[in-house]
N, C-alpha and C positions, 0 to 999 in steps of 0.2 A: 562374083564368086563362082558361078555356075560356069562361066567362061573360061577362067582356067583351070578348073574341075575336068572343065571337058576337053581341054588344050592338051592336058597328058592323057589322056584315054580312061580318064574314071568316070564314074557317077556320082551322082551328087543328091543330097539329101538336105535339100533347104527348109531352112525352116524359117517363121516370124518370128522373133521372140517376143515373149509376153510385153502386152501393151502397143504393141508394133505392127503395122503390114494389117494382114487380117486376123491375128492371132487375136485371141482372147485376153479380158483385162484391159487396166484402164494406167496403169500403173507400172513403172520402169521402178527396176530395182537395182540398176549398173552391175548387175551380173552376179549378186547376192542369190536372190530364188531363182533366176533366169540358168546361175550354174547347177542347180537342181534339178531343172527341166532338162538339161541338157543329159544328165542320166538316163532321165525318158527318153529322150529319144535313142539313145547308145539297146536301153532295153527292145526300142520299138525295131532297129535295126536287128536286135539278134532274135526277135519274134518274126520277123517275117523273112529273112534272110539268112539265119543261124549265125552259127557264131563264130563262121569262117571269112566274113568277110573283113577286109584288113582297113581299119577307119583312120582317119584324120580327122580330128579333129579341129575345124580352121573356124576365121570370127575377123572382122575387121571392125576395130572402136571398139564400141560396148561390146559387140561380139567376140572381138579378141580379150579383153577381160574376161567375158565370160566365159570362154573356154581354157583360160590360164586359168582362173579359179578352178572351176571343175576339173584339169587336171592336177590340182594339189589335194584330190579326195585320189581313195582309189578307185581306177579304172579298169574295164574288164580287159582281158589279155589279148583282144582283137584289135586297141586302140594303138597304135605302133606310134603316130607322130600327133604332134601339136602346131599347126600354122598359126601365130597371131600377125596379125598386119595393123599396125597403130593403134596399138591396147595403150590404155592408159593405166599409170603404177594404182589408183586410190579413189575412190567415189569421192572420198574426202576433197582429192586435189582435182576434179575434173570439176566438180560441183565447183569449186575457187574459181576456176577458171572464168566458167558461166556469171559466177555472181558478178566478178571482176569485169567480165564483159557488159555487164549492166549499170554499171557505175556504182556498186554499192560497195562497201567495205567487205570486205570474204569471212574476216577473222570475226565480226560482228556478226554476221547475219548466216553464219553457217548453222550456228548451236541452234538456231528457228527451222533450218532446212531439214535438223535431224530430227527434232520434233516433231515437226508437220511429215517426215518419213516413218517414224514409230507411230504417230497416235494414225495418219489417215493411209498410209500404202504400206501398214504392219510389214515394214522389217528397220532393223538398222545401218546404214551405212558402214556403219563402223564395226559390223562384226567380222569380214574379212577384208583381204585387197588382193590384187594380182601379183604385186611385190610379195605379200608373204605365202601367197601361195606355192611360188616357182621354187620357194624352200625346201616345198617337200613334192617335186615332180620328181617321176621316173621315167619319163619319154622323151625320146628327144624332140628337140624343139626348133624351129623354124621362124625368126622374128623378122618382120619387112616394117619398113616406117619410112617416109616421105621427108627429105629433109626440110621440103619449105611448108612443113604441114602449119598450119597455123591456127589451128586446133588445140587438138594434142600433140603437144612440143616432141619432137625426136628425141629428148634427153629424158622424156619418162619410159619410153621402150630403153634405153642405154640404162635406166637404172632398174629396170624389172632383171633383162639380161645379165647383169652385175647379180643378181639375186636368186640367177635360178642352178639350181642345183644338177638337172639334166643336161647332159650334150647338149650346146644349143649353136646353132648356126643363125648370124645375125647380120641383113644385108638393109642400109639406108638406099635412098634413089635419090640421088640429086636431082632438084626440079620437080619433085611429086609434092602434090599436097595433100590433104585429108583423104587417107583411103583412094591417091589416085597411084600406087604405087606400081601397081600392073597394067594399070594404063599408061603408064609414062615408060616403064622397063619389059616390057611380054615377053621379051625374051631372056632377060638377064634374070625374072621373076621363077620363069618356070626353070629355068638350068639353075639356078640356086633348089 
């Protein structure tokens, strides 16, 4: 991320997200409270830098949900763009995927996942998604997804895009996989 942050001549403001890297917390919330932090830091940027400085907001995976969430709240008048790179549509449908990948039944054993998310890492899956959030964006947006990601499928960025309401410019990479999108296209990444 910092790489091509610094590929056009910006700076960059990274962050862990909660439960992640060395952030604080023990607990992932697929971009639920994680887009809430993300306020914090939008404020921690206009407390040390004022309010002139011109942000983007960018996030690949949980990071790109969680800054497509966050931009369906309002955002202060310094945030101009939104970069996601292989956001996935739903905690719902990413959590499917994971169980899916462990041989269990998804449709069975999700209703336990959002239990075990409400009683022990207090939130719920189910009160937002990145799909319904890009309903109500007013920035423009910037979508990148890998087509042989094998992850999160390129047809959940094709169905957030389908859903968002802001100018959105949206570029696949042939041959990229999970979040290898700028490693595979650096140049087709940064001229999009």
């Amino acid at each position: 991320g910092a790489q091509r942050c610094f590929a056009l001549g910006h700076s960059a403001l990274i962050v862990d997200q909660r439960g992640c890297g060395r952030s604080e917390g023990k607990v992932i919330t697929f971009g639920i409270h994680e887009s809430r932090d993300c306020h914090t830091w939008l404020q921690y940027i206009a407390d040390h830098f004022g309010p002139e400085p011109r942000v983007i907001l960018t996030g690949i995976s949980m990071g790109a949900s969680t800054v497509l969430i966050s931009a369906g709240n309002e955002l202060p008048e310094n945030v101009v763009a939104v970069l996601a790179d292989c956001g996935y549509t739903s905690a719902e449908e990413i959590i499917k995927i994971v169980i899916r990948q462990m041989h269990l039944p998804p449709n069975l054993a999700y209703p336990f996942v959002v239990l075990g998310a409400r009683l022990f890492g207090g939130f719920d899956p189910d009160e937002t998604s990145p799909v319904e959030a890009v309903k109500r964006c007013k920035v423009p947006m910037i979508f990148y997804h890998g087509e042989t990601d094998d992850f999160v499928p390129c047809a959940m960025s094709r169905e957030i895009a389908a859903a968002c309401a802001s100018p959105l410019t949206f570029l696949t990479v042939p041959g990229a996989g999970h979040g290898a999108s700028f490693l595979v296209d650096k140049e087709g990444y940064k001229a999009a």
